[in-house]
N, C-alpha and C positions, 0 to 999 in steps of 0.2 A: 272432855272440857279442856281446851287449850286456851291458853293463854301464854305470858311472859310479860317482866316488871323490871327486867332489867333490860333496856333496850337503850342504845345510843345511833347520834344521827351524825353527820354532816357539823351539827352546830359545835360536836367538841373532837372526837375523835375517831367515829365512825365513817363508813363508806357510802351510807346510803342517806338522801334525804327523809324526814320523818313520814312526807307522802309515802314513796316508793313503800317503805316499811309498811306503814296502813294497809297499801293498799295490797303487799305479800301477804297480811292475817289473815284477812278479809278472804282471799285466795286457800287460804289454806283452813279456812272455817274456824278461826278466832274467833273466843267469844269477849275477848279483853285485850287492850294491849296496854303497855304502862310504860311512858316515855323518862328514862333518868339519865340525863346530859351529867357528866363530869361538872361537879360545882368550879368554881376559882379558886385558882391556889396562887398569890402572887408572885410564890416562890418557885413555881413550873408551870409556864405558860403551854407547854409543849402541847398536851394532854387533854386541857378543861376548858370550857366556855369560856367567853371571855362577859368581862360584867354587860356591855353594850350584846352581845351575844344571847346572854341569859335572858334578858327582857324580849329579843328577837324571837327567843326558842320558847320561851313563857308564851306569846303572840300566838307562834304557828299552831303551835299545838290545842289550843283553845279553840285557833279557827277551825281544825280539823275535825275537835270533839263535835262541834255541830255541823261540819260537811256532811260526817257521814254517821251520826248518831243515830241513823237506823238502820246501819249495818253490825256498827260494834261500838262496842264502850271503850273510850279513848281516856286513861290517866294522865293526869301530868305529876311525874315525880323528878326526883333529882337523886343521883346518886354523891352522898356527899359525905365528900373526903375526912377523916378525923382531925385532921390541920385545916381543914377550913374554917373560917372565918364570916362566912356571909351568910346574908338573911337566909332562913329557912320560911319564910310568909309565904303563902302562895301556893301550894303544892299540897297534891292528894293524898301526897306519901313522902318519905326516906327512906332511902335504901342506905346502910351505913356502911363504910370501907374503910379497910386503914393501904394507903398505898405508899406511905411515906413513914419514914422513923425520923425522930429528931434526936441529933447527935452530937453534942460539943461542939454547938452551936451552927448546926448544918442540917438541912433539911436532904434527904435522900432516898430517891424513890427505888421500893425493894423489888421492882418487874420489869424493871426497864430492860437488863440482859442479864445473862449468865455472869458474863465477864463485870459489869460494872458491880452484882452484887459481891461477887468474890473481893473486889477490891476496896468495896467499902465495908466490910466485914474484916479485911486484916487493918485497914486504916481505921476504922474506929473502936475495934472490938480487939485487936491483937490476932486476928484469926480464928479467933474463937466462936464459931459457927452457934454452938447451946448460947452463946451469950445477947449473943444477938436473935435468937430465937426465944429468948426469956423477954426480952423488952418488946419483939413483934405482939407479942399472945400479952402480956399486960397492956400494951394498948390496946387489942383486941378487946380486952375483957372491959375495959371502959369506955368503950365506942357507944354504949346505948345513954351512959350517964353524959355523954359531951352533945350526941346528935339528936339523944330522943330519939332514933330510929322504928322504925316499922318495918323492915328487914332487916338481917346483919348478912351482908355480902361477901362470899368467896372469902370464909373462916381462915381456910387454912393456904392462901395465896401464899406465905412463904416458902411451898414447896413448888412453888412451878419451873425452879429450874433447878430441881434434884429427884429427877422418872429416875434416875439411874440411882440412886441413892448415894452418889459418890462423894455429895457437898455434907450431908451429914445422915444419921439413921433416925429413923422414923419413930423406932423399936428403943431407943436410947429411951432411959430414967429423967434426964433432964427433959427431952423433947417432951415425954408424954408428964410429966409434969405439968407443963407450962403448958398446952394447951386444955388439957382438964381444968386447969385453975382457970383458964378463960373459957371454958363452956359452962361450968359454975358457975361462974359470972354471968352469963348471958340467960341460962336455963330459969334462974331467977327474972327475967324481965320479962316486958310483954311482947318484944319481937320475935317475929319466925324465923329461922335460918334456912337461906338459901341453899339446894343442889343445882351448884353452878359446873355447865360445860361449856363455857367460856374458852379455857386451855385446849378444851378436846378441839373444838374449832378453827384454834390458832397452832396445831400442833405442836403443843410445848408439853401434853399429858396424857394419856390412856384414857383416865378417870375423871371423875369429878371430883368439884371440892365441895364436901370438903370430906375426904378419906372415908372408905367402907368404916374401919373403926370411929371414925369420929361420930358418923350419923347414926351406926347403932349406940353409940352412947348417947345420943340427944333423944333420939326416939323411945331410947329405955325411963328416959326420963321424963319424959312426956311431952318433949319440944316439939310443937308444929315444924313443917317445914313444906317449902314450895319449889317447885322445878323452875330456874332459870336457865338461858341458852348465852346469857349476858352478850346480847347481838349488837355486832357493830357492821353487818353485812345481810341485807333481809333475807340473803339466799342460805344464812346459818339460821332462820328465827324459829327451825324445830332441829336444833344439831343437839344428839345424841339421847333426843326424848325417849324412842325405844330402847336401845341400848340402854341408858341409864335404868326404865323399867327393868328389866330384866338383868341389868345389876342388881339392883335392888333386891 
């Protein structure tokens, strides 16, 4: 049974328009596809729809559910940012992410590079890598009380630019601290957590997010969870489906 619910197009930060994508599932014997565009962020246009966009990508995607609604079931979700801001109406789903921290009074996205997060982690944390990984993983953990989500997305995206473990340890007491308190957090709610290979796509990871440890702790606990490819290229919309089985 394949599917995927994290899917991006053309309208925010993806490669492929939402047809082409379709029309890759369809190809590859999908039995779902779930389109979630980058909500708006006003504070980083780079990345997300824009609001004239939103309504354009709300349109396509409707028309497409009944192009081809006797081939596959087409979603309309949004994947939406924990700083966002805008309407949630409309939509078959949320997928919830936290991509930004907010910091002495500055908004700062934690995936943009290697380089920009090193710098805003001595600039606003003193260098202090646990410290800023304590306030990533408590937003995390209130992502379901701000978006209401129906997925919680790429848990542990603060390690996409530490494969080498050299920005901080994994294995550290503060680390696993702080994100046990936010799977606590989450394991109480009624969202699934995604196994995102998103990274593995963009070669920034080996693995999926979010950590062999972290999944056997949700799944010990009884958390559902669902395979995403978080696509923004339709020729990634089954990247590291087998591999991840067999992680697994």
């Amino acid at each position: 049974m394949l599917y995927n619910y994290h899917t991006h197009t053309t309208y925010c930060d993806g490669k492929s328009t939402a047809e082409e994508m379709v029309q890759k599932a369809i190809e590859l014997g999908f039995c779902e596809i779930g389109f979630s565009g980058h909500s708006y962020t006003e504070f980083d246009l780079e990345p997300c729809m824009t609001r004239e966009g939103t309504e354009k990508y709300k349109q396509e995607i409707t028309r497409l559910k009944e192009k081809y609604k006797d081939k596959i079931k087409i979603l309309l979700g949004i994947e939406y940012d924990y700083h966002s801001e805008e309407s949630l109406d409309g939509y078959d789903y949320i997928l919830g992410s936290v991509h930004y921290l907010y910091k002495n009074g500055e908004y700062w996205c934690i995936d943009y590079s290697r380089e920009r997060q090193i710098d805003a982690v001595n600039k606003h944390y003193g260098g202090d890598f646990y410290a800023y990984i304590e306030d990533y993983y408590k937003t995390v953990a209130d992502l379901y009380n701000k978006t209401k989500c129906d997925i919680i997305g790429h848990f542990d995206l603060i390690t996409k630019y530490n494969s080498d473990g050299s920005l901080f340890d994994t294995n550290h007491p503060r680390y696993i601290a702080a994100w046990k308190t936010a799977a606590d957090a989450i394991i109480k709610t009624p969202a699934v957590v995604e196994i995102n290979t998103g990274g593995i796509a963009r070669g920034h990871v080996k693995y999926p997010y979010p950590s062999k440890e972290i999944i056997d702790y949700f799944k010990s606990n009884g958390k559902k969870m669902i395979f995403s490819s978080d696509c923004h290229n339709k020729e990634f919309l089954l990247c590291g489906y087998d591999a991840v089985k067999k992680y697994l």
